[in-house]
N, C-alpha and C positions, 0 to 999 in steps of 0.2 A: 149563587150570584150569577146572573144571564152576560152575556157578550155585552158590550156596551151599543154595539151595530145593533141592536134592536130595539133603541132608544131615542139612539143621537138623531139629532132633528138637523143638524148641519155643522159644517166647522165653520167655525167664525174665524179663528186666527189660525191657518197651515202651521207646521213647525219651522219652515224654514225662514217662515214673517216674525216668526217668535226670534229666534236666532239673531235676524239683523237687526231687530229694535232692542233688543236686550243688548248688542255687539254697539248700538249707537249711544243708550244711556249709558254702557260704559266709559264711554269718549268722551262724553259730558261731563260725566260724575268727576272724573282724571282729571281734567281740565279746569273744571271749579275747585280742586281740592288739590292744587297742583301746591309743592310743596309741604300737605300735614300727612298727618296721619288720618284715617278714620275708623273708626269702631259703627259697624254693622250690625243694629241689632236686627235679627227675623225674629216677624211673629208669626207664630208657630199656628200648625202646622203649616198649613196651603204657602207659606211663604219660600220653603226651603228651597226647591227647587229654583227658585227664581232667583235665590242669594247663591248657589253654587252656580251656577251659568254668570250672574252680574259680577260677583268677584273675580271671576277668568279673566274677567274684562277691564277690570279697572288697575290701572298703571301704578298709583300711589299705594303704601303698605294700607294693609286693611284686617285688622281684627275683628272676631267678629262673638257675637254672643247672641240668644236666645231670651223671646220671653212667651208665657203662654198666657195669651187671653181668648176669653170667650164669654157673648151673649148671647149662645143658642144653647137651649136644651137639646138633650139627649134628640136624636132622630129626629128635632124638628130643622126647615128648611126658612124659618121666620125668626128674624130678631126677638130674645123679649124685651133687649132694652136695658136691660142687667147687666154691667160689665165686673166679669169676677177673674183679676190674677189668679193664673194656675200654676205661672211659673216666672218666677223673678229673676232679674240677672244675677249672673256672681261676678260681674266687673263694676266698679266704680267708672261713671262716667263722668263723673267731675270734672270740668275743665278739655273734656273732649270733644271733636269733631263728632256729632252722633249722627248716623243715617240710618233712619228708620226703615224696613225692608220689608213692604206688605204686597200680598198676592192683591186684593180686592177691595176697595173702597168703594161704601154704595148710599148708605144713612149716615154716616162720618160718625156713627157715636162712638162706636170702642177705642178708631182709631181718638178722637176729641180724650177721653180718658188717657187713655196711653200716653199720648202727648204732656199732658197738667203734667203728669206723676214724673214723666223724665222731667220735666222742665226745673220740678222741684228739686232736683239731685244736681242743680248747676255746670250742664254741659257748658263746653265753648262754644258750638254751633250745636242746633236741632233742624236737622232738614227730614222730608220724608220721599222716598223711591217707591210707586207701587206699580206693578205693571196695570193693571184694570182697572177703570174710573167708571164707577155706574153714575154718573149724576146724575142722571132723572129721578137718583131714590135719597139723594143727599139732604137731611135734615137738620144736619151741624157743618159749617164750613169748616173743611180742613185744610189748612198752605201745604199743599199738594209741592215741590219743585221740580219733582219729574214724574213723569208720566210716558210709561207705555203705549196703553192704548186707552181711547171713547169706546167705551160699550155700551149697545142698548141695554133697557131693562130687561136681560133674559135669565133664565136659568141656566149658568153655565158650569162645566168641569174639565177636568185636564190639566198641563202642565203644573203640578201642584194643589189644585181644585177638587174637591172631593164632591163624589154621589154617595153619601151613605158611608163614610169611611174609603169609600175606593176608588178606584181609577186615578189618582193622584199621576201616578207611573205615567199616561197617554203624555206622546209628545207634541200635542195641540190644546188649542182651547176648545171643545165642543160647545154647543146648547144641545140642552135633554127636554124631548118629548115628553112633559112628564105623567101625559096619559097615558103613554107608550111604556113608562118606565113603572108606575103606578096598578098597572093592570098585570104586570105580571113578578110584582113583588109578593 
């Protein structure tokens, strides 16, 4: 697996812009949630990163739990549209404040799935948190309540974002060249 520097086509979000908008949805989240509780689910993986940084940040108790979806095949970088549970919660959300905790929303379908299936398990509130909004590729509208950041339609990785399984670790968002990235896989 090559450096990432002979890929990356530019940073789009520095770390330290990561840092204060994550430090700001905290203050929000706090502030609208002032006095509950709330149960945090991330969806797995590219989300983790972004749920340990935002829980630092948020003032009110916060539980938090795990789910694993996915609609990409193996090594592909294209939706197929299939959304298949990989990994279900082991908390009852019944009657909870839920905040849903997603790295990337771009075609809105998995996150749309996700959503039905908690709705069905009768939270007290459903809101969702994603740092990265592609909407130029949104297909299904999702009630987004906070938001990170607008990003173009690019290819990107980092903070939580994987190329291939990797680079999750980088403490930026990049976008991949993926000529660059392509020619010497």
């Amino acid at each position: 697996m090559q450096n990432y520097d002979s890929f990356l086509a530019e940073v789009l979000i520095p770390e330290e812009t990561l840092k204060e908008r994550v430090r700001e949805l905290g203050e929000e989240i706090s502030r609208d949630y002032a006095g509950n509780n709330i149960l945090a689910i991330c969806i797995l993986r590219g989300g983790v990163m972004f749920l340990t940084d935002l829980i630092r940040e948020i003032s009110v108790p916060v539980a938090i739990d795990f789910m694993g979806v996915s609609s990409y095949g193996v090594g592909s970088r294209v939706s197929e549209g299939q959304v298949r549970l990989t990994l279900d919660l082991t908390t009852s959300i019944a009657n909870k404040h839920v905040l849903i905790v997603e790295d990337i929303i771009d075609s809105g379908n998995t996150l749309n799935s996700v959503v039905e299936l908690l709705l069905t398990r009768n939270p007290a509130s459903l809101n969702i948190v994603t740092l990265l909004n592609k909407y130029s590729r949104r297909e299904v509208d999702v009630p987004i309540k906070y938001c990170g950041f607008d990003i173009p339609d690019k290819f990107v990785f980092g903070y939580g974002l994987d190329m291939d399984e990797y680079y999750r670790n980088l403490p930026f968002i990049g976008v991949v060249d993926l000529e660059k990235y392509e020619a010497e896989i």
